[in-house]
N, CA, C and O atoms as a GROMACS GRO file, in nm:
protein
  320
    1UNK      N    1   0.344  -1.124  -1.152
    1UNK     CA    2   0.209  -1.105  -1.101
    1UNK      C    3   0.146  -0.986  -1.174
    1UNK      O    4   0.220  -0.890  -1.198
    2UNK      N    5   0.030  -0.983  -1.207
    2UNK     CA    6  -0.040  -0.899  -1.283
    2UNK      C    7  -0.165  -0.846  -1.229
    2UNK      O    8  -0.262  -0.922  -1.232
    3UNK      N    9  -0.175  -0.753  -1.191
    3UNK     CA   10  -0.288  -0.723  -1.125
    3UNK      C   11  -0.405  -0.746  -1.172
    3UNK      O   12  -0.415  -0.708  -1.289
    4UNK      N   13  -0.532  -0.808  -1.113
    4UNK     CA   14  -0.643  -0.894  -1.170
    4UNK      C   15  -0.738  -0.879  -1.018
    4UNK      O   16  -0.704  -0.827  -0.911
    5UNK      N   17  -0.834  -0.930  -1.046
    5UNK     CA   18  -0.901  -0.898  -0.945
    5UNK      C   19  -0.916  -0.956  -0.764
    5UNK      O   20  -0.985  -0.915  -0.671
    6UNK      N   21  -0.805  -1.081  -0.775
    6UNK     CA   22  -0.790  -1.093  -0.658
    6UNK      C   23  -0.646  -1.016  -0.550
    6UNK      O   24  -0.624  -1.017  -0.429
    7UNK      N   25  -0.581  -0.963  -0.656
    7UNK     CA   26  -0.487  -0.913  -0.606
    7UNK      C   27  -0.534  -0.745  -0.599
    7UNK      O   28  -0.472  -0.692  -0.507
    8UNK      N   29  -0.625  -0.649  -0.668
    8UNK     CA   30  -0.691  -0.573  -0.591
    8UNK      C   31  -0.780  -0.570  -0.464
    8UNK      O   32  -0.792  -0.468  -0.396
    9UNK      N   33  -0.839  -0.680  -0.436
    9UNK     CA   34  -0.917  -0.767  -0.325
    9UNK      C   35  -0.790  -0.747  -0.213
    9UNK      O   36  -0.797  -0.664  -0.123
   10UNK      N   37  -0.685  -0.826  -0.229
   10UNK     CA   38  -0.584  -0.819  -0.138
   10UNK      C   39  -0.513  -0.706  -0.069
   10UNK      O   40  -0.475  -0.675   0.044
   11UNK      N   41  -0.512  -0.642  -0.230
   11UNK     CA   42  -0.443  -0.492  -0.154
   11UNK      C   43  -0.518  -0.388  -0.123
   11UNK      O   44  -0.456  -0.286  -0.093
   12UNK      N   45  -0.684  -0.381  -0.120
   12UNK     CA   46  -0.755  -0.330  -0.058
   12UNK      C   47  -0.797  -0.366   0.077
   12UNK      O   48  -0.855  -0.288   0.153
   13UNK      N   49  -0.765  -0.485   0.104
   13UNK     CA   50  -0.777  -0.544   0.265
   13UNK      C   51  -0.628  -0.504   0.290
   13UNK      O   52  -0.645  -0.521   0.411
   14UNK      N   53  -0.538  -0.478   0.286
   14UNK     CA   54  -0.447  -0.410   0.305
   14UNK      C   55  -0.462  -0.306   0.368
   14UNK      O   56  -0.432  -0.302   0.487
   15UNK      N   57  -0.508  -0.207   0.309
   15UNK     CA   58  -0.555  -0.085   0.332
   15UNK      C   59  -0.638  -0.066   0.452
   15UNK      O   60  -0.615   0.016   0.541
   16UNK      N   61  -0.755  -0.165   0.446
   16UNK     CA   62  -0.869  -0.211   0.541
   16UNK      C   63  -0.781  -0.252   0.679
   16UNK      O   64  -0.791  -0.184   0.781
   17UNK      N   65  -0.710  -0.349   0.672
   17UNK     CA   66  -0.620  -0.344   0.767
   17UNK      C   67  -0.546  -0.226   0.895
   17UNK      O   68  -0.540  -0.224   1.018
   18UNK      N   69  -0.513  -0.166   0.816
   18UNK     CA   70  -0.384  -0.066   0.834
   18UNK      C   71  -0.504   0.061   0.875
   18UNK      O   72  -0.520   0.096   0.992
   19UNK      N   73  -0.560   0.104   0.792
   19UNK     CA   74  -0.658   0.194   0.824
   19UNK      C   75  -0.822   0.154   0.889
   19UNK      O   76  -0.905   0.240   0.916
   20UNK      N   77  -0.834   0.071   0.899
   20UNK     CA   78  -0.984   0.077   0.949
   20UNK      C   79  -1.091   0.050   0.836
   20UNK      O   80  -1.052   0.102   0.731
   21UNK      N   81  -1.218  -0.015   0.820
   21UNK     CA   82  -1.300  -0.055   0.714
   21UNK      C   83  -1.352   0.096   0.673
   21UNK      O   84  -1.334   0.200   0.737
   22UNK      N   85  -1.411   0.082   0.569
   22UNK     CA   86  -1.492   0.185   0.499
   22UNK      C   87  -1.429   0.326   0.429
   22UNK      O   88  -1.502   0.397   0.360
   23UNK      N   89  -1.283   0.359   0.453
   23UNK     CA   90  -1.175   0.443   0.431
   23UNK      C   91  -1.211   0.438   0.274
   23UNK      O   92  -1.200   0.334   0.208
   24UNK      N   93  -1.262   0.577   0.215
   24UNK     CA   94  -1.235   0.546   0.058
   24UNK      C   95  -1.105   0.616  -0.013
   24UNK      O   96  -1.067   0.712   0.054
   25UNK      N   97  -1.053   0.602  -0.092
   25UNK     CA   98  -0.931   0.674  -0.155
   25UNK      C   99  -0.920   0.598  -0.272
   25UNK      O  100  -0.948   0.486  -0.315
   26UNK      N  101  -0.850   0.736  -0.318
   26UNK     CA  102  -0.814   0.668  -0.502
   26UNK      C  103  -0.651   0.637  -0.487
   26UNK      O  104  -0.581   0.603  -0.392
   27UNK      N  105  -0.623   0.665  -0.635
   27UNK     CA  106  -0.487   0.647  -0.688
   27UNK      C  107  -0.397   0.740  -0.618
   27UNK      O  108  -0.309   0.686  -0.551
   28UNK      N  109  -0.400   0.847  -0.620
   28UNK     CA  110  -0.365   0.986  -0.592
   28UNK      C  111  -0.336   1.016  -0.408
   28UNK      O  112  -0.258   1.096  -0.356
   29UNK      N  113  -0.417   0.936  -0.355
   29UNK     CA  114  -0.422   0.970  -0.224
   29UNK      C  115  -0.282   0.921  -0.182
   29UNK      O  116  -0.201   0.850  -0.242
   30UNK      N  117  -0.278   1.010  -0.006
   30UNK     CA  118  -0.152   0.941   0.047
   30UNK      C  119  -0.118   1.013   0.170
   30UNK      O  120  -0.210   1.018   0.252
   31UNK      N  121  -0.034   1.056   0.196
   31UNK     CA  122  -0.032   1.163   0.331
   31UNK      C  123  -0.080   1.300   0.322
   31UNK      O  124  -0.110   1.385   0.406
   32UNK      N  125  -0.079   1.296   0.210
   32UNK     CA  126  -0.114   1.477   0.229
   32UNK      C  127  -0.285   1.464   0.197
   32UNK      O  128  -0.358   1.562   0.214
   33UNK      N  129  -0.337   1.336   0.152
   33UNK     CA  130  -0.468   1.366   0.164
   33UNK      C  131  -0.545   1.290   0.301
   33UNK      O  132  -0.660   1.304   0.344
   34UNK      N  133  -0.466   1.230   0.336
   34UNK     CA  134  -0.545   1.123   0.427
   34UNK      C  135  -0.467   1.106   0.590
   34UNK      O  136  -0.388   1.024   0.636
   35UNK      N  137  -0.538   1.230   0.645
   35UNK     CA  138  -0.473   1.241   0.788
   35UNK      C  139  -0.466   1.096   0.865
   35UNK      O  140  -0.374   1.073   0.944
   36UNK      N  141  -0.542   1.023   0.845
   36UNK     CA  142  -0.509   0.873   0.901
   36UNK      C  143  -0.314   0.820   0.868
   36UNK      O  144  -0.240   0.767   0.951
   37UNK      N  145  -0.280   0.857   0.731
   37UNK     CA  146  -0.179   0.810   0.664
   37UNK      C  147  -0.049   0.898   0.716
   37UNK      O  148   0.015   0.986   0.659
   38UNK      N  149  -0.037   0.851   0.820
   38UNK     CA  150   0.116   0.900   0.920
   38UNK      C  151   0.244   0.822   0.863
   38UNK      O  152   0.244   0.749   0.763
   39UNK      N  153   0.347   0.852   0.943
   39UNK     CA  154   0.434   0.799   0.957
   39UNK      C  155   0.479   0.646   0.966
   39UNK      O  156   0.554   0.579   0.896
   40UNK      N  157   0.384   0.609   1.111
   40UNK     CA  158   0.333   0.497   1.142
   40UNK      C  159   0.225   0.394   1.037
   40UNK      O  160   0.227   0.271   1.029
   41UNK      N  161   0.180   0.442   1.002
   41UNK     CA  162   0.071   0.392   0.882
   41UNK      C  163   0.161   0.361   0.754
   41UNK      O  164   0.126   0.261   0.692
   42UNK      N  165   0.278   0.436   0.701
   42UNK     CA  166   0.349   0.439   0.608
   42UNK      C  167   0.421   0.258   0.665
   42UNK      O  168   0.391   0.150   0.616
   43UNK      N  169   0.499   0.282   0.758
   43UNK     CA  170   0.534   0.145   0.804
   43UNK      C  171   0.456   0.049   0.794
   43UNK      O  172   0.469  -0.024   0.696
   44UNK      N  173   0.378   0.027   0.869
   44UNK     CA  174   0.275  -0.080   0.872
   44UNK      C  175   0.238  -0.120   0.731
   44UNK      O  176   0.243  -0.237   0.691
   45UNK      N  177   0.184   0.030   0.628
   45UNK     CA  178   0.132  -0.021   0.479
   45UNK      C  179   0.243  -0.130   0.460
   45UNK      O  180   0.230  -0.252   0.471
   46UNK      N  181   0.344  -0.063   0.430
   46UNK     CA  182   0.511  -0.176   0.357
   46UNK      C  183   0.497  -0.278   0.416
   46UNK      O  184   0.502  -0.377   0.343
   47UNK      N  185   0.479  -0.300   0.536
   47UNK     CA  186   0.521  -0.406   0.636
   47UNK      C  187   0.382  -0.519   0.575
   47UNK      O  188   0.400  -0.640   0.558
   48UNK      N  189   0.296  -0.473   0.557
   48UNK     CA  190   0.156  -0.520   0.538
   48UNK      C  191   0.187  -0.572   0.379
   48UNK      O  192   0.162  -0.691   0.356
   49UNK      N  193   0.213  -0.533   0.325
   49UNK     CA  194   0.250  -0.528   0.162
   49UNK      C  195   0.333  -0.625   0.152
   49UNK      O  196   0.300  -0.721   0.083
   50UNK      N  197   0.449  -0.624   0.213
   50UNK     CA  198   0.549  -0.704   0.176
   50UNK      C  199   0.538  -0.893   0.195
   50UNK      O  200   0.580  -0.997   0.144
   51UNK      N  201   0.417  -0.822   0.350
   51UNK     CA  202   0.375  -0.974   0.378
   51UNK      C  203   0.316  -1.082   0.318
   51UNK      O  204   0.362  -1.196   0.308
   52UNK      N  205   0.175  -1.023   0.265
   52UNK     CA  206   0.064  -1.026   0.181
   52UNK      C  207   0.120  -1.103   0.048
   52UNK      O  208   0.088  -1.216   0.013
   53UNK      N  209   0.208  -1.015  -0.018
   53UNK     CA  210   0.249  -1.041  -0.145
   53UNK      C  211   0.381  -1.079  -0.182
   53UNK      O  212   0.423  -1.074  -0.298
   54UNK      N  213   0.480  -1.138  -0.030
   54UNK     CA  214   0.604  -1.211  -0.082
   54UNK      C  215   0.730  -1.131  -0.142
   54UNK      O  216   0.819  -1.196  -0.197
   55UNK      N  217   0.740  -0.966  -0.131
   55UNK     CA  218   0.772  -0.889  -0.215
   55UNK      C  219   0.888  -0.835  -0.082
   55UNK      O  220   0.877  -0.858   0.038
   56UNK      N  221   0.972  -0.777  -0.137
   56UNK     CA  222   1.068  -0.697  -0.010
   56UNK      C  223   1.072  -0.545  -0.133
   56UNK      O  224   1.100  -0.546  -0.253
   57UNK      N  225   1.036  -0.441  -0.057
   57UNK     CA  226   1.009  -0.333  -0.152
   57UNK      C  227   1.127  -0.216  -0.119
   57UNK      O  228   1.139  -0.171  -0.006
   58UNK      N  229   1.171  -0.194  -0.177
   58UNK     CA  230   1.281  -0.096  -0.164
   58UNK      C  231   1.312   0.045  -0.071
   58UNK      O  232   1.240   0.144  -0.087
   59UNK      N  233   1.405   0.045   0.010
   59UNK     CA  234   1.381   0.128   0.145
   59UNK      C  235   1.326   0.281   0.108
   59UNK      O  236   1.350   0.364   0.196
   60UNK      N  237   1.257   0.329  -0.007
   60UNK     CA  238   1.186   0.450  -0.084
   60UNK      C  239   1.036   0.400  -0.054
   60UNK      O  240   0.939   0.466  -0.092
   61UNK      N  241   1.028   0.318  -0.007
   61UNK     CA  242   0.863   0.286   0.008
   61UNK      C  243   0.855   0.340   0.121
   61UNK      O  244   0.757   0.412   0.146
   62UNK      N  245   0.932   0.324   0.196
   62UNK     CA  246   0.926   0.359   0.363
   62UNK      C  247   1.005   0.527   0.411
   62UNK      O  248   1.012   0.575   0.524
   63UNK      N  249   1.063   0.596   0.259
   63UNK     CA  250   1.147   0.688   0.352
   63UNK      C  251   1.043   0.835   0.235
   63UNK      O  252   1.019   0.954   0.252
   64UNK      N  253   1.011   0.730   0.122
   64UNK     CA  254   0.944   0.860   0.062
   64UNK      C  255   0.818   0.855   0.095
   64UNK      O  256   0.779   0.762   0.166
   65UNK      N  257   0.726   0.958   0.048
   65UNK     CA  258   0.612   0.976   0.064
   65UNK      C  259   0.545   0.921  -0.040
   65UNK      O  260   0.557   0.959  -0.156
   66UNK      N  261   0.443   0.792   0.012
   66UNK     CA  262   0.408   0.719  -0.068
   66UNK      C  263   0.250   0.769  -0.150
   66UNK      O  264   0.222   0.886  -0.123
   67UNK      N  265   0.167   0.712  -0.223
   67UNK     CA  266   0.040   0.743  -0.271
   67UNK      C  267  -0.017   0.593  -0.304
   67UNK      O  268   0.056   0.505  -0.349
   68UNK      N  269  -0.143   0.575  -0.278
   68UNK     CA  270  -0.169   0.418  -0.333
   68UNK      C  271  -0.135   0.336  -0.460
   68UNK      O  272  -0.086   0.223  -0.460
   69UNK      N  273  -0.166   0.409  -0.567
   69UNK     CA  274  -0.095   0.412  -0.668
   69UNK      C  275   0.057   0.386  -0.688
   69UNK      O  276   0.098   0.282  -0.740
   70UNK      N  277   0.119   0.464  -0.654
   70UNK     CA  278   0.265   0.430  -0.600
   70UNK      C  279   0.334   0.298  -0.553
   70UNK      O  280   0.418   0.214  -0.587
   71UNK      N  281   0.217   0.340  -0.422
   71UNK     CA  282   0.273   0.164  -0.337
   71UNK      C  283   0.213   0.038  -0.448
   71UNK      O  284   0.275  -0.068  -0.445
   72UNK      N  285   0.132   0.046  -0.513
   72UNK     CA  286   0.066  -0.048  -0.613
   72UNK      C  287   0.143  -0.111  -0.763
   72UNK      O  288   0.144  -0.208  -0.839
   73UNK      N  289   0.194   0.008  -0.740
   73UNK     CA  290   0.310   0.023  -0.843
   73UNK      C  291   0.431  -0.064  -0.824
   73UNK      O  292   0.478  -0.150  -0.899
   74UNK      N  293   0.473  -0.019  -0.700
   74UNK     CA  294   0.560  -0.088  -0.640
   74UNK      C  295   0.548  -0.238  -0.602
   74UNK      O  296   0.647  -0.310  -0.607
   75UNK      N  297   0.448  -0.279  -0.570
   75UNK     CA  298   0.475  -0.395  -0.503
   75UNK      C  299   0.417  -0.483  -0.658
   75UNK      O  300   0.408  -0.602  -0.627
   76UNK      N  301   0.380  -0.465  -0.794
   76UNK     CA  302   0.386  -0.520  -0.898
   76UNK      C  303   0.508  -0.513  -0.939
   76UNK      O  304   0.537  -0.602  -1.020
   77UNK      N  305   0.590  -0.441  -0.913
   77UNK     CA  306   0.743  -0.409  -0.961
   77UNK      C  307   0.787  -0.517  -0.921
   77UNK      O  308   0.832  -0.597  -1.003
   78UNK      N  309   0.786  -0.548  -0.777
   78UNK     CA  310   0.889  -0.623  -0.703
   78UNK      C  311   0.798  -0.788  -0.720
   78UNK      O  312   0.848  -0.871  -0.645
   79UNK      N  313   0.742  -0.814  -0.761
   79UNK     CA  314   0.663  -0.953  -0.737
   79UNK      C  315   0.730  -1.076  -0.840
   79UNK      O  316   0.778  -1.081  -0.953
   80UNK      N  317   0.711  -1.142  -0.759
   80UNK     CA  318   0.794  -1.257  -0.816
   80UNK      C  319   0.689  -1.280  -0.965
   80UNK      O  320   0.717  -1.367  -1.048
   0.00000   0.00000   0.00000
């Protein structure tokens, strides 16, 4: 899978999901910028991710501290 424009579509309703509409953030963001982005939110993102895109992402998605970028990273890593 190659990221293209429906699979940014996807993993921005992702986001939309998990956080609430209108939330802006870049690449860079993640817990330390985005008090919404807890613990709980960290779960849900993966959980949300994994669903979406068929992917099982490695237990570092969920134990490290993630950034969008990161998780974006990741779930192109793991895609069939």
């Amino acid at each position: 899978m190659i990221a293209d424009e429906q699979f940014e579509q996807e993993f921005q309703a992702v986001f939309e999901d998990v956080f609430g509409w209108g939330l802006q953030f870049g690449e860079e963001d993640g817990p330390a910028t985005l008090e919404e982005w807890d613990s709980l939110a960290q779960i849900r993102l993966v959980h949300e991710l994994e669903s979406r895109f068929g992917v099982r992402l490695p237990d570092t998605a969920l134990l490290e501290e993630q950034s969008v970028g990161s998780l974006r990273a990741l779930v192109l890593e793991h895609a069939p």
